[in-house]
C-alpha positions as CSV (number, residue, x, y, z in Angstrom):
1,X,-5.8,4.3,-1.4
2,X,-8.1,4.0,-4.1
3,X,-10.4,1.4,-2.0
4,X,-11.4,3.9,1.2
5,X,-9.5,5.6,4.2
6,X,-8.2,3.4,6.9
7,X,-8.0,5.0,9.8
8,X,-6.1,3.4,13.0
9,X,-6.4,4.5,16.2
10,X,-4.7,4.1,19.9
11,X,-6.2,5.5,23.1
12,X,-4.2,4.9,26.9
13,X,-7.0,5.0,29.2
14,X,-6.7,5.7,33.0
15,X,-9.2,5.4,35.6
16,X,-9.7,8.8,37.3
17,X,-11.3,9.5,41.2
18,X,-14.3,11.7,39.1
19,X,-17.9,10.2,39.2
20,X,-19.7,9.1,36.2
21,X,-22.5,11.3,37.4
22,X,-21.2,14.4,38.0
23,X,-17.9,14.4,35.4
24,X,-15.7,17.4,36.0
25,X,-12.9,18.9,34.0
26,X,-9.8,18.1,36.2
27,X,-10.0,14.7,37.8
28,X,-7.5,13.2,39.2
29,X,-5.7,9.6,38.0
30,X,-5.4,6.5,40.3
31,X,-2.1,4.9,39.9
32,X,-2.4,2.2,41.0
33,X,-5.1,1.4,38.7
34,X,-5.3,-0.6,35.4
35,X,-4.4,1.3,32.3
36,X,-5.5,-0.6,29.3
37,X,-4.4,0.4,25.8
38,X,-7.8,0.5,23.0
39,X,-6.6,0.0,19.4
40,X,-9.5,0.9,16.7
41,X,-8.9,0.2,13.3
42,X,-11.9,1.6,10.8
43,X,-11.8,1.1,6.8
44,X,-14.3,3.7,5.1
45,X,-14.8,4.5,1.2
46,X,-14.8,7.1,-0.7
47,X,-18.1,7.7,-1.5
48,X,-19.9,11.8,-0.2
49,X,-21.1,10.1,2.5
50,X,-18.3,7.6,3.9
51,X,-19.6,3.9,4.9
52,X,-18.1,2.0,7.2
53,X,-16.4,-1.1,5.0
54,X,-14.6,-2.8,7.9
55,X,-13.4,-2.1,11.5
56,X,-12.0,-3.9,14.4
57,X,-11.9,-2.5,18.3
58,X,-10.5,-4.1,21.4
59,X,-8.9,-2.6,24.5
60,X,-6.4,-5.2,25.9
61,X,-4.5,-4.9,29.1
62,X,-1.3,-3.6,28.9
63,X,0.5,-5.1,31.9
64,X,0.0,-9.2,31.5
65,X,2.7,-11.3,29.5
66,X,-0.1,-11.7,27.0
67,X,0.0,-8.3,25.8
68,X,2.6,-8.9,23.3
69,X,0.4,-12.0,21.7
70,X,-3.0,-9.1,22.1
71,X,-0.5,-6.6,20.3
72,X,0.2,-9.3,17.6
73,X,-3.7,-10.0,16.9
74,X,-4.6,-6.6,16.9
75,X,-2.0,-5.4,14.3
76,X,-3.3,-8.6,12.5
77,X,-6.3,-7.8,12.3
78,X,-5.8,-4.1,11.7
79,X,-4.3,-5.4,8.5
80,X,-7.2,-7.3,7.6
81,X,-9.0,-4.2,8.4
82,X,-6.7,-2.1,5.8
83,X,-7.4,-4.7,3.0
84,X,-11.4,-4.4,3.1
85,X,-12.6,-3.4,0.0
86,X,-9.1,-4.4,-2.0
87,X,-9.9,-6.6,-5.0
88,X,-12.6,-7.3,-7.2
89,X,-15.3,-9.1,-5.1
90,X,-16.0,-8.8,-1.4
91,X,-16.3,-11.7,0.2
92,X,-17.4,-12.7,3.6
93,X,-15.1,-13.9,5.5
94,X,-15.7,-16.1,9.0
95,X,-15.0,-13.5,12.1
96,X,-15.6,-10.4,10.0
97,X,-18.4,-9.6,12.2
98,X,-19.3,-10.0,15.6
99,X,-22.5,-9.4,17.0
100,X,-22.3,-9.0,21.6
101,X,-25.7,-8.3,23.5
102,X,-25.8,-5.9,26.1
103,X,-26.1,-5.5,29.7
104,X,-29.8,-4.1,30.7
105,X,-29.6,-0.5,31.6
């Protein structure tokens, strides 16, 4: 794509019975636990040194009913994602960015 590189990715994550302190190498997975599925979606150009023209990241659940309508936004907006940079001017668009504060450390 003349525009950039869109690059999409999706990560199953599993919570393990390893410490955040002391990670090992083997660790074993907890079943019964919640698995979510992450999707990333990142847009960069072409330029030497690639910039960052769009992206989108969410990790949904993936055992509720509502994963299906999470699925449906996040390919939605993975599309959205794909079109950044398409087209003579860029424009900003309401929800392009999103700005979160974060929990003292």
């Amino acid at each position: 794509d003349p525009s950039g590189t869109f690059v999409q990715l999706r990560v199953a994550l599993a919570q393990t019975a390893c410490r955040k302190r002391a990670p090992q190498r083997h660790c074993r997975v907890l079943e019964s636990r919640r698995k979510p599925i992450c999707l990333a979606c990142y847009k960069f150009d072409t330029s030497d040194v690639p910039k960052v023209l769009d992206k989108y990241h969410n990790c949904g659940p993936s055992h509720h009913l509502v994963a299906k309508e999470i699925r449906q936004w996040d390919e939605a907006e993975c599309r959205a994602v794909e079109e950044a940079g398409k087209g003579g001017d860029t424009l900003y668009l309401p929800g392009m960015f999103a700005f979160s504060r974060g929990l003292p450390a």
